[in-house]
C-alpha positions as CSV (number, residue, x, y, z in Angstrom):
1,X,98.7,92.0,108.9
2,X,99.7,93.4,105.7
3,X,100.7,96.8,104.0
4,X,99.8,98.3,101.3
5,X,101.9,100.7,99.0
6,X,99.8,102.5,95.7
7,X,100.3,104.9,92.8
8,X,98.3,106.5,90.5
9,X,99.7,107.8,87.1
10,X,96.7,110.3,85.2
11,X,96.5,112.3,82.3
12,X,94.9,115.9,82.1
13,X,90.6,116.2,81.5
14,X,90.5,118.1,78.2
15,X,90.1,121.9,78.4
16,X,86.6,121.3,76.5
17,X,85.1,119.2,79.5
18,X,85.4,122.3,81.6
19,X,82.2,121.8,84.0
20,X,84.3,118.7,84.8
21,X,87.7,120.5,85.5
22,X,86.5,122.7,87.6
23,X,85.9,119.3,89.9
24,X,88.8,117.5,88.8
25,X,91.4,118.1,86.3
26,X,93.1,115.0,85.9
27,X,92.0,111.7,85.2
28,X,93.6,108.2,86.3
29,X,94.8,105.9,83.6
30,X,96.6,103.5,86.0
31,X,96.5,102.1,89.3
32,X,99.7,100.3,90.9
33,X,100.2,98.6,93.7
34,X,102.1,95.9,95.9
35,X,101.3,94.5,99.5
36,X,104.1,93.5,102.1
37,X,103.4,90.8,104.4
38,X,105.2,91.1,108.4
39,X,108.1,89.9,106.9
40,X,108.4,92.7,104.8
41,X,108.3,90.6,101.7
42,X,105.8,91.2,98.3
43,X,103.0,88.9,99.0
44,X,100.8,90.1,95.9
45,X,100.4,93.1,93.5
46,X,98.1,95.0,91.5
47,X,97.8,96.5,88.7
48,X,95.2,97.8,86.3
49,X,94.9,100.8,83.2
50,X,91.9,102.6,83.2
51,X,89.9,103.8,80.5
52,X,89.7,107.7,80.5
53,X,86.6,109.3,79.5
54,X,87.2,113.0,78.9
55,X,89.6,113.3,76.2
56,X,92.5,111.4,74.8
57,X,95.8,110.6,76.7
58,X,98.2,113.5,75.2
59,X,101.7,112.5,73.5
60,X,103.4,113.8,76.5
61,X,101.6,111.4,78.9
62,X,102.2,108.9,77.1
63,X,106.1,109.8,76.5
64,X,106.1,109.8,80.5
65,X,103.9,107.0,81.1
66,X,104.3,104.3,78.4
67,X,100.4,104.2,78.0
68,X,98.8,104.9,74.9
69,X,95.0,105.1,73.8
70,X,95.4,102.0,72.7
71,X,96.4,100.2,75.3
72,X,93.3,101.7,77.5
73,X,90.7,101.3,74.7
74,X,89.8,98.3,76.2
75,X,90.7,98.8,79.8
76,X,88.0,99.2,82.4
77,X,86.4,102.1,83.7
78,X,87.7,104.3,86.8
79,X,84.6,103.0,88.9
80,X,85.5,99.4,88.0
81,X,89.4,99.7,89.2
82,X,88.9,101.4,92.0
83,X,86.5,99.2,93.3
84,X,88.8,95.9,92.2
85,X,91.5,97.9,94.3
86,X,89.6,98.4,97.4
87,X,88.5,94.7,97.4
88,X,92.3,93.8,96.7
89,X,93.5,95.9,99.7
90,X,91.2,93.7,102.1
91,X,92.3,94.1,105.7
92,X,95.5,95.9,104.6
93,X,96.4,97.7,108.1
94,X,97.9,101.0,106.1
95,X,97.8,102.0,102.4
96,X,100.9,104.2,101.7
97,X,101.1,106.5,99.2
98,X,104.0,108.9,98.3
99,X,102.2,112.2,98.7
100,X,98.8,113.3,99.6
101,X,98.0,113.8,95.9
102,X,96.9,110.6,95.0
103,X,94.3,110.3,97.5
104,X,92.9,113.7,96.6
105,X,92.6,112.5,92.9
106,X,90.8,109.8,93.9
107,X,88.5,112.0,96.0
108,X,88.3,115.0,93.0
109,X,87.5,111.4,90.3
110,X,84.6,109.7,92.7
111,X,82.7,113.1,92.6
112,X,83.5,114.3,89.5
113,X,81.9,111.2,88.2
114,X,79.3,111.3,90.5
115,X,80.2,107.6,91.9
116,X,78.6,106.3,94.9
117,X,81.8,104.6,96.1
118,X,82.6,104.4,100.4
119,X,86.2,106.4,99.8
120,X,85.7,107.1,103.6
121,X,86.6,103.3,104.6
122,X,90.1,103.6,102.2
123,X,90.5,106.9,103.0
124,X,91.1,106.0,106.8
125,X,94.0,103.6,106.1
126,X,95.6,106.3,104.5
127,X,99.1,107.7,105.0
128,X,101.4,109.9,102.9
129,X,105.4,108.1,103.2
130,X,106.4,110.5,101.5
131,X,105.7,112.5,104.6
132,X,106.6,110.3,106.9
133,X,110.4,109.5,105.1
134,X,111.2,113.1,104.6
135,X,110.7,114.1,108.2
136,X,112.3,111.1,109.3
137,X,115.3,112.3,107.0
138,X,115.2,115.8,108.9
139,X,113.8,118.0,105.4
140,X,110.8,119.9,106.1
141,X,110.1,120.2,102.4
142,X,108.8,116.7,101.2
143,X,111.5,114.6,99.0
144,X,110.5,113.2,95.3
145,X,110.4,109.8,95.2
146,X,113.4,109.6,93.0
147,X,114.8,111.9,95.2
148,X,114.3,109.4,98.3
149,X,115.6,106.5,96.4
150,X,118.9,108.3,95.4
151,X,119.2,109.2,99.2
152,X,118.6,105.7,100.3
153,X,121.8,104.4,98.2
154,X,119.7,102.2,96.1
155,X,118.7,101.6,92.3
156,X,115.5,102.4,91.5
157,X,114.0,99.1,90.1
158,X,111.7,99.3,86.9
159,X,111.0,102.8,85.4
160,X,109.7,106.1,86.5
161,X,105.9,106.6,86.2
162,X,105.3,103.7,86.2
163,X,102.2,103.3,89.0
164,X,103.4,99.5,89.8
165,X,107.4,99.8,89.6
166,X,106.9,103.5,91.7
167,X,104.7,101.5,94.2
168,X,107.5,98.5,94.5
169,X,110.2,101.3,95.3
170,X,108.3,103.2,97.8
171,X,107.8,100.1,99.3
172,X,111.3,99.3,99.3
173,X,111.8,102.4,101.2
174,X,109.6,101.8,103.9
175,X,111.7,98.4,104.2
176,X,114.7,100.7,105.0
177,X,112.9,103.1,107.2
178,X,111.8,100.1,109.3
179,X,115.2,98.4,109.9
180,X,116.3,101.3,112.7
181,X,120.0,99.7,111.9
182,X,120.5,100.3,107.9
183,X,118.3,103.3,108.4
184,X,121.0,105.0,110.2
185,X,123.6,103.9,108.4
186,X,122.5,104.9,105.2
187,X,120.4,108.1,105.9
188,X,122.9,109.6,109.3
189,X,125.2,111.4,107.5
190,X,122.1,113.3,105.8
191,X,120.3,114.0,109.2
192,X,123.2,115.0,110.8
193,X,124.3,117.7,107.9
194,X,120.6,119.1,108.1
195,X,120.2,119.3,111.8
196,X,123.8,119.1,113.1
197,X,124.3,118.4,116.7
198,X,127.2,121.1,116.4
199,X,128.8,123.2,114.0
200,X,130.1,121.3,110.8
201,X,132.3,122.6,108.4
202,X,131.3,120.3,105.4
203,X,128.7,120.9,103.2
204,X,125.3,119.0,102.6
205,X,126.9,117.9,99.3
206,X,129.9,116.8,100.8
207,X,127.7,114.6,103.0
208,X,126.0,113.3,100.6
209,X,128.8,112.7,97.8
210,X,127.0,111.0,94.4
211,X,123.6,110.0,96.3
212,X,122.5,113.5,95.1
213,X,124.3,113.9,92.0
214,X,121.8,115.9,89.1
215,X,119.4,116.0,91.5
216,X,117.8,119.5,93.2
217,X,117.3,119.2,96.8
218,X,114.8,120.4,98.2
219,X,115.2,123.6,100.8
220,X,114.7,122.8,104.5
């Protein structure tokens, strides 16, 4: 049995491909990913760029992402990585993702392109953690990912935007969410300040002391 944690990072389709936008508006330049084994430890990862085909990848994606045109121009193409990362994922039991988006892209890409590609079979070992962790924290509106980690008391390893180091957190995450033991201790005080089991004079911030420092919380 294994899980499976993924990210995408894209850049925008260029405002002249505008049949194109109307389907899709972004474009994946990178896939990430890293699967856990029942021990919860990294058994393998992935990661691939991908060659974009409507437009360049703009200054500010690159700023973001670290990828530049020239580190795709020889990448593969979208239909070629996605396949790869299906075959990688094999008889992964769950593929998480942090957030519904990058399943959608995925979906908007395949027809966009007009690929004839199964998404159906990945699509159904699909789940959004970044679901799953927020509601588990007691939020009703969904945590960023740097938002989780911060809340989790730990260091986010590698760098933001980064498709295979934002994988390798989330999956860290789901490590804490499935020890019941550190998951109360380190996310308790936070539940109990959102939904407390009578009235409490502290505040969320108090709570929470530098876990949340320069970061905006989203409302309940």
């Amino acid at each position: 049995m294994a899980w499976v944690f993924m990210d995408l990072e894209m850049k925008p389709v260029d405002k002249q491909f505008r049949r194109q936008r109307d389907i899709c508006r972004q474009e994946v330049i990178e896939f990430g990913a890293v699967k856990l084994g029942e021990d919860m430890a990294e058994t393998d990862s992935f990661r691939a760029l991908v060659k974009p085909v409507y437009g360049e990848i703009p200054p500010r994606y690159a700023n973001l992402t670290g990828i530049t045109n020239d580190m795709v121009a020889d990448a593969a193409d979208f239909e070629t990585v996605l396949r790869a990362f299906d075959a990688w994922c094999g008889d992964a039991e769950t593929v998480y993702a942090w957030s519904g988006s990058d399943l959608d892209q995925l979906r908007g890409e395949v027809k966009m392109k007009s690929i004839d590609f199964p998404l159906d079979r990945l699509a159904g070992k699909w789940a959004d953690f970044q679901k799953i962790f927020t509601r588990a924290v007691g939020l009703k509106r969904e945590l960023s990912l740097e938002q989780a980690v911060n809340i989790a008391d730990i260091s986010f390893e590698g760098h933001q935007h980064d498709a295979l180091w934002d994988a390798r957190n989330t999956a860290e995450l789901f490590r804490i969410y499935r020890d019941e033991g550190r998951f109360n201790a380190v996310i308790g005080p936070l539940r109990e300040a959102v939904n407390p089991r009578k009235q409490i004079s502290f505040t969320l911030a108090d709570a929470l002391g530098d876990a949340l420092k320069g970061l905006k919380l989203p409302e309940e």
